[in-house]
Structure formats: structure tokens, C-alpha cells
N, C-alpha and C positions, 0 to 999 in steps of 0.2 A: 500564640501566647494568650494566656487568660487575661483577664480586665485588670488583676490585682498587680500581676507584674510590669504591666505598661504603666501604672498609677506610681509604681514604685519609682520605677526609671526618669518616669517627668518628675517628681519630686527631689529624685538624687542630683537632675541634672540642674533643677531650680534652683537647689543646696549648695552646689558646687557656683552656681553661674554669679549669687548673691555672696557666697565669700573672696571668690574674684573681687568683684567688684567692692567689697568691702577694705579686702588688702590695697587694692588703687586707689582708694580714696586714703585711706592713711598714709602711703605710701607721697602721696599728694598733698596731703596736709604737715606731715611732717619735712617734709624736699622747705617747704615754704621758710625754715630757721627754727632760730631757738624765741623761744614766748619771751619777753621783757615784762616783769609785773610794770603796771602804770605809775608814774610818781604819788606819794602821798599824799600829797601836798594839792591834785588833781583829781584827786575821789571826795565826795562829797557826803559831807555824813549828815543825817535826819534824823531829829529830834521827834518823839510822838509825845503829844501832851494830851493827858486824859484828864476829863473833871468831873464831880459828880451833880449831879440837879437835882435838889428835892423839892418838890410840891408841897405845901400847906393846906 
């Protein structure tokens, strides 16, 4: 076999071995339930207050 078709096959196999492992990990995070948004009432909101300075 030439250099180009081994480079290939390590690549396919790499492609293949990280979408495995991509489907187990969703597969895994999803098994975990359904998401609950957090109460509102629990999130906390920030105000930015900007002022301007002028020098004389």
C-alpha cells in the first residue's frame, strides 16, 4: 500500500472512532432527563451603569 492510502484509512478510522464517541456522549447526556428552565424568580439580573467624565 502507498503512504496516501494508510493516511486515508487512519483518518477514516479516526472519523468513525470520534462520531462513536460523539453519539455516546449524547446518548448520555440525553438518558440524564428532560432540562427544567430554573425559576425566575432565581436568575439574577445586572444592571450596567455608564457615566461620562469631562476634564476642564
Amino acid at each position: 500500500m502507498n503512504r496516501s492510502k494508510i493516511v486515508a484509512i487512519i483518518t477514516g478510522a479516526i472519523s468513525l472512532i470520534l462520531a462513536i464517541a460523539y453519539l455516546l456522549l449524547v446518548q448520555i447526556l440525553d438518558f440524564r432527563g428532560e432540562m427544567i428552565p430554573a425559576p425566575v424568580s432565581q436568575i439574577e439580573t445586572s444592571v450596567i451603569v455608564t457615566h461620562q467624565v469631562t476634564i476642564d
